[in-house]
VEXDOTOR-656492 format. One record per residue (C-alpha): residue number from 1; x, y, z; residue in one letter. Coordinates in pm, whole numbers, always signed. Example, Ala and Ser with C-alpha at 12.3 -4.5 7.8 and 13.67 -1.06 7.14 Angstrom:
BEGIN
<node pos="1" X="+1230" Y="-450" Z="+780" code="a"/>
<node pos="2" X="+1367" Y="-106" Z="+714" code="s"/>
***
This chain:
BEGIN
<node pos="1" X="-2078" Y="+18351" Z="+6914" code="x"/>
<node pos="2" X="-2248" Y="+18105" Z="+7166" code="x"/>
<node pos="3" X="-2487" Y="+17854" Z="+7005" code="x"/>
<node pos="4" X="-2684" Y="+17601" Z="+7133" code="x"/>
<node pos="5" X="-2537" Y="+17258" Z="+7228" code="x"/>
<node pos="6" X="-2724" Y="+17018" Z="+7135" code="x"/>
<node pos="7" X="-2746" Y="+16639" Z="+7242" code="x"/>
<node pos="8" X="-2714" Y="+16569" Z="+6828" code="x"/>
<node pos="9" X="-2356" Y="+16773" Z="+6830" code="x"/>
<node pos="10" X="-2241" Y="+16618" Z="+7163" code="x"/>
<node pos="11" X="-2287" Y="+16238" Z="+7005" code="x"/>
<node pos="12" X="-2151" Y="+16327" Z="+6692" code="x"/>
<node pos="13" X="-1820" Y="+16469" Z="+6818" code="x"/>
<node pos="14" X="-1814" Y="+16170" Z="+7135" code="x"/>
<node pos="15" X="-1826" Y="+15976" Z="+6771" code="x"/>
<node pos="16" X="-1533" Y="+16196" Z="+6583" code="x"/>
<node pos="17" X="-1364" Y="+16160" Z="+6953" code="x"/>
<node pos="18" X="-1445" Y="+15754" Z="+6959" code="x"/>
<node pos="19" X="-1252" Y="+15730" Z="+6557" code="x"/>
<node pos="20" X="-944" Y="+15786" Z="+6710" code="x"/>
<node pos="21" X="-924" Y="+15997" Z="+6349" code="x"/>
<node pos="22" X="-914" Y="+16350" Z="+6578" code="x"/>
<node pos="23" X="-562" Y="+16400" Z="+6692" code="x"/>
<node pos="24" X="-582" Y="+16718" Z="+6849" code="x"/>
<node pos="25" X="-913" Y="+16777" Z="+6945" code="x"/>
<node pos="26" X="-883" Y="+17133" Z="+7023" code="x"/>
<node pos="27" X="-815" Y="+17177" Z="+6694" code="x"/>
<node pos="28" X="-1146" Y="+17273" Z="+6597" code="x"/>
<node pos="29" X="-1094" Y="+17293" Z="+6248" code="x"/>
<node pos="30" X="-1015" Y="+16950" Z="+6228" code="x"/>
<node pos="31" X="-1314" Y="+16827" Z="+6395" code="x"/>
<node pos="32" X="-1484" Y="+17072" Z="+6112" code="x"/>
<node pos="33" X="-1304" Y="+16859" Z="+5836" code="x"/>
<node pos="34" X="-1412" Y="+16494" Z="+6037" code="x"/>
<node pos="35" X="-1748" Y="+16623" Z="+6060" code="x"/>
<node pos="36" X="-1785" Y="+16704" Z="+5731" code="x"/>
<node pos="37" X="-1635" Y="+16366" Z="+5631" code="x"/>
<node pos="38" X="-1846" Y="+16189" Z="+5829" code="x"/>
<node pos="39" X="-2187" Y="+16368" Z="+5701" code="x"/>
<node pos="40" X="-2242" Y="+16482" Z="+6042" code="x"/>
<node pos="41" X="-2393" Y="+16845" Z="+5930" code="x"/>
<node pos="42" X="-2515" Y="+16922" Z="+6248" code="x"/>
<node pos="43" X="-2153" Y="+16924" Z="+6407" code="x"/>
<node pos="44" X="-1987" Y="+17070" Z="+6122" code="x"/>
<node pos="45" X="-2217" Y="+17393" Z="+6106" code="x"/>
<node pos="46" X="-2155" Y="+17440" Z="+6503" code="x"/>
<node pos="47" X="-1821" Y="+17453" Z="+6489" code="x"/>
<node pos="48" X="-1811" Y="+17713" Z="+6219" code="x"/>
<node pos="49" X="-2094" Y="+17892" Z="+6430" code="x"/>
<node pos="50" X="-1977" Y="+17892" Z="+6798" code="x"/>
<node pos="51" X="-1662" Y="+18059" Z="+6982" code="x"/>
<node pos="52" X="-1365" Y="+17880" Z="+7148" code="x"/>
<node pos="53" X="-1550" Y="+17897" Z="+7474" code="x"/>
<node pos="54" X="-1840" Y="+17709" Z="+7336" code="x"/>
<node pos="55" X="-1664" Y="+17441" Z="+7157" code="x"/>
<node pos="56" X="-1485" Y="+17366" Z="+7454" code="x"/>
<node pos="57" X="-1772" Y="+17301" Z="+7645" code="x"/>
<node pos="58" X="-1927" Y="+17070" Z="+7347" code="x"/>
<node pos="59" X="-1571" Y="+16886" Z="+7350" code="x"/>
<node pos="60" X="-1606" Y="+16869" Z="+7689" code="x"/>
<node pos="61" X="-1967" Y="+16732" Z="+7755" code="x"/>
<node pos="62" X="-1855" Y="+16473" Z="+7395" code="x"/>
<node pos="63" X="-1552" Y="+16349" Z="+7570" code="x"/>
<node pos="64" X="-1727" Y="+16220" Z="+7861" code="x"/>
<node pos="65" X="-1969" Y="+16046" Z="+7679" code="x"/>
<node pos="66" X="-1709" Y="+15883" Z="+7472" code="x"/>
<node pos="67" X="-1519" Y="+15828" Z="+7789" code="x"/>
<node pos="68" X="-1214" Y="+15976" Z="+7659" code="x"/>
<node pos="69" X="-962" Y="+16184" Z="+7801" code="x"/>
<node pos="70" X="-939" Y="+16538" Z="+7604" code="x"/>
<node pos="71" X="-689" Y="+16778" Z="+7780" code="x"/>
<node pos="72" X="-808" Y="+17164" Z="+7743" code="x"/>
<node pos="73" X="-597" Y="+17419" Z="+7763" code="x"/>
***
């Protein structure tokens, strides 16, 4: 389903991106588990929310604030 991204889930995942803890961060499950570790709510209840397309976008718009480098497929 597409959901709102908002600028609170884009700086929580640039965070889970900045950890380093993320290894694959397609994997959006994973980024469910770090958000939930992290108490980041917000991010945890969009991934379970929106669809691949979505997240990708959100993973997209976090890894250039964190200034990372996140291959998509």
């Amino acid at each position: 389903m597409r959901v709102e991204i908002t600028d609170t889930v884009v700086e929580q995942l640039a965070d889970v991106l900045d950890s380093g803890q993320l290894e694959q961060p397609t994997n959006w499950m994973g980024a469910q588990f770090l958000a939930q570790d992290f108490g980041f709510d917000e991010l945890a209840r969009f991934v379970v929310e929106a669809d691949a397309a979505t997240y990708y976008e959100a993973l997209t718009r976090a890894a250039d604030r964190a200034d990372a480098d996140v291959p998509l497929p």
